[in-house]
C-alpha positions as CSV (number, residue, x, y, z in Angstrom):
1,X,0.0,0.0,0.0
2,X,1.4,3.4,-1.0
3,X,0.4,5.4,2.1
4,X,-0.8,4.3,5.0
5,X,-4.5,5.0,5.3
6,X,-5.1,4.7,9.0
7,X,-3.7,8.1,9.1
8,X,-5.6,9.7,6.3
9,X,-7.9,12.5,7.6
10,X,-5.8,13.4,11.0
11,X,-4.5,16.6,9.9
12,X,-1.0,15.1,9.3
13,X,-0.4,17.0,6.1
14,X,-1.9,20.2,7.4
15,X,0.2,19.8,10.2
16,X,3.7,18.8,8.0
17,X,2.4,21.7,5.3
18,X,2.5,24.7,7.9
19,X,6.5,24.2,8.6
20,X,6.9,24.2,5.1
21,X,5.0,27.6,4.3
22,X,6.8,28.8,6.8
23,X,10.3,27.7,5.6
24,X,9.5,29.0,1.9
25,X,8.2,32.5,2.7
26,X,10.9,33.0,5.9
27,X,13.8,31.2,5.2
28,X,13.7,31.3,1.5
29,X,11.8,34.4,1.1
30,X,10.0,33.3,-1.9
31,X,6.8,35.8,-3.1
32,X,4.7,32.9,-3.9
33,X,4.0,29.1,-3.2
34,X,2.2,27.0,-5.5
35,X,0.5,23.7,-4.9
36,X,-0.6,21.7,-8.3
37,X,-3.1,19.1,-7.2
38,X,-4.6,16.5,-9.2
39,X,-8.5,16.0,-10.1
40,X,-10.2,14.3,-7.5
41,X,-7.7,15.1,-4.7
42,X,-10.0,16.1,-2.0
43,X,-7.6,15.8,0.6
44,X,-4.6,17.5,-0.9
45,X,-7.8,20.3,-1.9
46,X,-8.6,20.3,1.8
47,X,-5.1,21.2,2.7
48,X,-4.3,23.6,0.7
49,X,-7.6,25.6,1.7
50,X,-7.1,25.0,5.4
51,X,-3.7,26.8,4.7
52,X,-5.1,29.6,3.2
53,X,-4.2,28.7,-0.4
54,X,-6.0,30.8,-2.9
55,X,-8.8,29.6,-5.0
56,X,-7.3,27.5,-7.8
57,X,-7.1,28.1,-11.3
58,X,-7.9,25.4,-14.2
59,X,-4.2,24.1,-15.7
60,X,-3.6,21.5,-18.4
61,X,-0.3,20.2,-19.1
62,X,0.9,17.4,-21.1
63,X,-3.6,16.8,-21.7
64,X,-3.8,16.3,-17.6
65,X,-5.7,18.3,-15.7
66,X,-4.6,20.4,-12.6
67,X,-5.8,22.5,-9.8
68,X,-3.1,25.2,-9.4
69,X,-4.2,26.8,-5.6
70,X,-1.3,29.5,-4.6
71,X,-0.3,31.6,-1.6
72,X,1.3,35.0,-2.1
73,X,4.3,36.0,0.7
74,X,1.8,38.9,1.4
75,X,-1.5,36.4,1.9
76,X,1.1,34.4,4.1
77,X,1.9,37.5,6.5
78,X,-1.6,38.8,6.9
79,X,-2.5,34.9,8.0
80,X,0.2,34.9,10.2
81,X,-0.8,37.7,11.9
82,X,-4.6,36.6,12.3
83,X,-3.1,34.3,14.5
């Protein structure tokens, strides 16, 4: 099995995701993050609106469909300091 589904739906990737937001805008003071997720993906979708990702937009590339959610380093401040 490729992932362990006992621990779907426990907040595991929101909780892994957050550290990594914080790393990217921070550490490597990058001006945006981007998460691609697949068609169908409603965890991955949960996540990345739990984290305040933006509404996505509709990609193709190579004919497969994409979600592409982002977070500007400006979005990721103003979260920050909500809480």
């Amino acid at each position: 099995m490729a992932a362990n589904r006992l621990a779907w739906g426990k907040g595991y990737a929101t909780e892994a995701a957050k550290p990594v937001l914080d790393h990217a805008f921070q550490t490597l003071k990058l001006d945006r993050v981007i998460a691609d997720i697949a068609p169908g993906n409603a965890a991955s979708v949960r996540v990345a609106q739990k984290l305040g990702l933006s509404q996505p937009r509709k990609m193709t590339y190579h004919d497969e469909a994409f979600a592409s959610y982002s977070m500007t380093r400006a979005a990721f401040e103003a979260e920050t300091a909500r809480q």
